[in-house]
BAMAR-291946 format. One record per residue: x, y, z of N, C-alpha, C in turn; residue number from 1. Coordinates in nm, 3 decimals, decimal comma. Layout:
REM residues N
neast nnorth nup caeast canorth caup ceast cnorth cup num
X Y Z X Y Z X Y Z NUM
...
END
This chain:
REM residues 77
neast nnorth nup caeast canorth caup ceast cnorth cup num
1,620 0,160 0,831 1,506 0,094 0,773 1,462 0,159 0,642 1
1,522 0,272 0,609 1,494 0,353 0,489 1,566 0,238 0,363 2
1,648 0,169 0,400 1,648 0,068 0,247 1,552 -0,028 0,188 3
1,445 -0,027 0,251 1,346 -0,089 0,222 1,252 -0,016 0,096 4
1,243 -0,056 -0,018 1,216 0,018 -0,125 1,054 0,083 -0,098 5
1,045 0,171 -0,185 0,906 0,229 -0,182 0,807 0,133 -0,240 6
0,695 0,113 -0,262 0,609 0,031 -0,330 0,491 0,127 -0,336 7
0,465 0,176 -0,500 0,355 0,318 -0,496 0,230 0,196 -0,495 8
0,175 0,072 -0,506 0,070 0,007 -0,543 -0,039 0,083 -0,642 9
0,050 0,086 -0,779 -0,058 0,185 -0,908 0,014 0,110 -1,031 10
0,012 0,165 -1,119 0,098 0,130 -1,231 0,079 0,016 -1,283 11
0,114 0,013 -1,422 0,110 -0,110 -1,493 0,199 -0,253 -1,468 12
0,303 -0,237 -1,401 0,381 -0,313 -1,329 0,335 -0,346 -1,181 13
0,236 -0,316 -1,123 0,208 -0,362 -1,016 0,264 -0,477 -0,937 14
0,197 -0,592 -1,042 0,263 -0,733 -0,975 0,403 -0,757 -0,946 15
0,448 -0,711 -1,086 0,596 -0,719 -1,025 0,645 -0,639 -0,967 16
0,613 -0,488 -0,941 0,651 -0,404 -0,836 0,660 -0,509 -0,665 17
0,540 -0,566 -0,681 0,481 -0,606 -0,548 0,555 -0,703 -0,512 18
0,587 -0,793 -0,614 0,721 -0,899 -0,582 0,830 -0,887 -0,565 19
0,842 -0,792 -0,632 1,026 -0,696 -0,575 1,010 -0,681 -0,455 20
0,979 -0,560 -0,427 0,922 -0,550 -0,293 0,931 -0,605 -0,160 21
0,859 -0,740 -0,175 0,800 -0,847 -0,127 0,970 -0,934 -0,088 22
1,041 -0,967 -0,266 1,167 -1,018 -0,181 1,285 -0,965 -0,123 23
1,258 -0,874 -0,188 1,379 -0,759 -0,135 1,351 -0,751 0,027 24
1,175 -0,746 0,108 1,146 -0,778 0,216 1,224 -0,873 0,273 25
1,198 -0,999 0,243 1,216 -1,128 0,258 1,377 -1,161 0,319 26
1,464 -1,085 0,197 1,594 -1,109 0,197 1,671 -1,001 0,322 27
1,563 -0,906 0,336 1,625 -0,794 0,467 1,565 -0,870 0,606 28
1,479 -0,951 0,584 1,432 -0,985 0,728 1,554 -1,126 0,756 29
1,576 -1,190 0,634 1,689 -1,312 0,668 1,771 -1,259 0,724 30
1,851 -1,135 0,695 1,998 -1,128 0,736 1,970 -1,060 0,860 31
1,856 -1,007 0,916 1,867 -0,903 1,041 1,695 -1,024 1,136 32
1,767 -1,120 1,183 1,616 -1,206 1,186 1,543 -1,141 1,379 33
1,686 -1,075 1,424 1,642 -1,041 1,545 1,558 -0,925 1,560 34
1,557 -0,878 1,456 1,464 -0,759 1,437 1,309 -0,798 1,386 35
1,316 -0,965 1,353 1,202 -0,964 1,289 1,088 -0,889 1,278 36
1,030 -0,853 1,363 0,882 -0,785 1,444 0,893 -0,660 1,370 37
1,005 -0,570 1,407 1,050 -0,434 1,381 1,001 -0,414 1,205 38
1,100 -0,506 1,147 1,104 -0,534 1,029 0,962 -0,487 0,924 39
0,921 -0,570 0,991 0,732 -0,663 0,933 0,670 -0,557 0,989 40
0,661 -0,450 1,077 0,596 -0,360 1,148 0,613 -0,256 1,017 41
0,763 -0,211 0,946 0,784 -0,141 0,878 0,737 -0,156 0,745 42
0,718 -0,292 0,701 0,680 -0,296 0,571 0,559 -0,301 0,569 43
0,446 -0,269 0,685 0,321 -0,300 0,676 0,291 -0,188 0,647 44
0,358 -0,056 0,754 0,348 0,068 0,738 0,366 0,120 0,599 45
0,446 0,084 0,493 0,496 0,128 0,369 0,345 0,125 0,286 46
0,324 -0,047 0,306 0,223 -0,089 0,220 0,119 -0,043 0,270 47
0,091 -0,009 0,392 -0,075 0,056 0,419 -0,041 0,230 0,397 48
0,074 0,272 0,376 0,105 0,406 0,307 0,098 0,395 0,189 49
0,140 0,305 0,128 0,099 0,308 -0,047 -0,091 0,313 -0,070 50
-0,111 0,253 0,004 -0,271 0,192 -0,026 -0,362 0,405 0,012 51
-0,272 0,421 0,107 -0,322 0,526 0,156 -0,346 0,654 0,078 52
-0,203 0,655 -0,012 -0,221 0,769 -0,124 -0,316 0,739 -0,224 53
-0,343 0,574 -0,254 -0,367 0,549 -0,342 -0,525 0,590 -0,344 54
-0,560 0,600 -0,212 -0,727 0,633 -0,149 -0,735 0,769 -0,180 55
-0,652 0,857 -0,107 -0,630 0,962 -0,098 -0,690 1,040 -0,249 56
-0,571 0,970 -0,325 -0,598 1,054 -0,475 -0,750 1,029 -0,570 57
-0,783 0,893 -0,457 -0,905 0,893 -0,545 -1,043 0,965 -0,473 58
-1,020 0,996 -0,372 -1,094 1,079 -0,299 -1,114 1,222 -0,367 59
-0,994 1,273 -0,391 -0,945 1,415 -0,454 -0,981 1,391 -0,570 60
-1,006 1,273 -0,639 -1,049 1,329 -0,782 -1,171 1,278 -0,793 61
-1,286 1,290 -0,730 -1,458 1,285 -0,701 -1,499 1,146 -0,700 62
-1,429 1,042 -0,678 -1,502 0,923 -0,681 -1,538 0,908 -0,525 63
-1,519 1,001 -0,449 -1,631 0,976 -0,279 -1,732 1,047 -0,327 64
-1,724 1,161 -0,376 -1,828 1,247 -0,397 -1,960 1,171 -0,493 65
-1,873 1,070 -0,600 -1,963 0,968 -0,657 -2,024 0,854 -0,568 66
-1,958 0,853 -0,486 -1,976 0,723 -0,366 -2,142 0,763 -0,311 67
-2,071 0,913 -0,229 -2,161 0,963 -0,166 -2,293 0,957 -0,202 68
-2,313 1,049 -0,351 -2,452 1,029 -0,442 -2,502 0,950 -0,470 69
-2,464 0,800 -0,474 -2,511 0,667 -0,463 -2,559 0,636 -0,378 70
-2,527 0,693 -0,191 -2,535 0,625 -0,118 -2,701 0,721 -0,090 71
-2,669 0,867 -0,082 -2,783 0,926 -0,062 -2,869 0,927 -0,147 72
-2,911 0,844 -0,250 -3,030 0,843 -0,352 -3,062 0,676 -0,313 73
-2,995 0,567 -0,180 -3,064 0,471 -0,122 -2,989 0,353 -0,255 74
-2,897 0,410 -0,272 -2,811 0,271 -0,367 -2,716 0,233 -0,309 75
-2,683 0,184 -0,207 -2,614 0,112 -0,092 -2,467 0,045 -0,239 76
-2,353 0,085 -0,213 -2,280 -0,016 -0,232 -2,191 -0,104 -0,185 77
END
């Protein structure tokens, strides 16, 4: 299942990152269809791992800490 490409969800190419991706998905679930489930289980994992760093790094570079100060001075966002 490691041929399933990475997808970082950042970059100026996004969209089309995401459509590569997406058919390159598409075209691995046609030829292996008994695996479907397996498949779609794996690419969800990729993409909620992309989304994950993508949190991650923004955590690490103070935008919770900005979150936070918003939230405790009663500015709900």
């Amino acid at each position: 299942m490691n041929v399933i490409p990475f997808f970082s969800g950042e970059g100026p190419n996004i969209e089309s990152d995401l459509a590569s991706f997406l058919q390159y998905a598409k075209t691995f679930l046609d030829q292996y269809p008994s695996h479907e489930n397996t498949i779609v289980f794996i690419i969800k994992l990729k993409i909620i791992g992309s989304a994950r760093r993508i949190l991650d790094g923004l955590i690490s570079s103070g935008s919770e800490k900005s979150y936070n100060s918003r939230r405790s001075k009663g500015n709900n966002v």
